[in-house]
N, C-alpha and C positions, 0 to 999 in steps of 0.2 A: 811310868810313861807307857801309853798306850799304845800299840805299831800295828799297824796294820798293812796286812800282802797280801794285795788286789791281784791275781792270774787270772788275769784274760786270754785263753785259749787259742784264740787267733793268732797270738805275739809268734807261738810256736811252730804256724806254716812257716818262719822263717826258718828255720833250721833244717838241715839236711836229715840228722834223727831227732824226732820235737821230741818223740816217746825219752830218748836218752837224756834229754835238757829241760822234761819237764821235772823228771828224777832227780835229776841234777840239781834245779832248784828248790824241791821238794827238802830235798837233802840237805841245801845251804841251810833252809828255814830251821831244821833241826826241830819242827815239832809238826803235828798231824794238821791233815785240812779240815776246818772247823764248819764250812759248808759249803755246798755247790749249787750256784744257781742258774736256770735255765737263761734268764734275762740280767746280762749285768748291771742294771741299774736298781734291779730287786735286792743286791749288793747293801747297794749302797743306802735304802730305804730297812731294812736288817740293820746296819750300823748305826743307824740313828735312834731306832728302836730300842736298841741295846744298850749305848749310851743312855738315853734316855732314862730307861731304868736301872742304870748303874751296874750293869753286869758288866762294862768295860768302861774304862775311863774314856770322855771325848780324848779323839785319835790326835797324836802329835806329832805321828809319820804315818805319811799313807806312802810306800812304796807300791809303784801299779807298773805289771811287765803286761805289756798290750802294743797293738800293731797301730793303737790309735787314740790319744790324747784323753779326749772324751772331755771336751770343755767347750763344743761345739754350738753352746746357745747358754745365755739369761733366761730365756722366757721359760716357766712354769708351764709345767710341773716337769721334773729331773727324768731323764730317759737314757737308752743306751748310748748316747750322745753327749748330754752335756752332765752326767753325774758326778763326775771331781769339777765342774765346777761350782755345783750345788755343795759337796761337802767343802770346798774350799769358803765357799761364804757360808757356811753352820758355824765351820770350827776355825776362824780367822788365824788358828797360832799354830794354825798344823802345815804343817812343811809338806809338800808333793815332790815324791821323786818318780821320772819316767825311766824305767828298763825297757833299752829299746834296742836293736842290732842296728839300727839304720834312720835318721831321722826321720820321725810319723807324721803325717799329712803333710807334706810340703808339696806344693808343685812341680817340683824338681824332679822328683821321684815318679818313675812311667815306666 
């Protein structure tokens, strides 16, 4: 089974020490970060890539700790915005889970 953990960097302005809770998660993962991209949605165009040519099975969990969903459009082509929703219609059987401290984009929230 393929798993993948999405850390979006913003998730951790929520924290009072992000540096302590990035660790912290780092540490749950219990293995090394495999890459760092400047635009998260370059992420997500990397996992398909990869997939594609079989150096990782298509993903069966995309755990994503971020400040914001990122399912915010259909329309093509995938961007910082709507990229779990593009991997969510690639790989129909893969589960999405949000790590969040607080629910993301709502209105409510101000």
């Amino acid at each position: 089974m393929s798993v993948i953990l999405d850390i979006d960097l913003d998730y951790f302005a929520l924290f009072e020490h992000p540096v302590r809770e990035f660790t912290r998660l780092l540490t749950w993962a219990a293995r090394p970060v495999d890459f760092v991209v400047e635009h998260h949605h370059d992420a997500y165009a990397r996992w398909r890539r990869m997939a594609e040519a079989g150096s990782i099975e298509h993903p069966h969990l995309i755990i994503h700790a971020g400040e914001h969903h990122d399912m915010m459009s259909d329309r093509p082509p995938a961007n910082f915005g709507s990229f779990l929703y593009f991997a969510m219609d690639d790989w129909p059987e893969c589960r999405v889970v949000w790590l969040t401290r607080q629910p993301i984009d709502s209105p409510d929230i101000m």
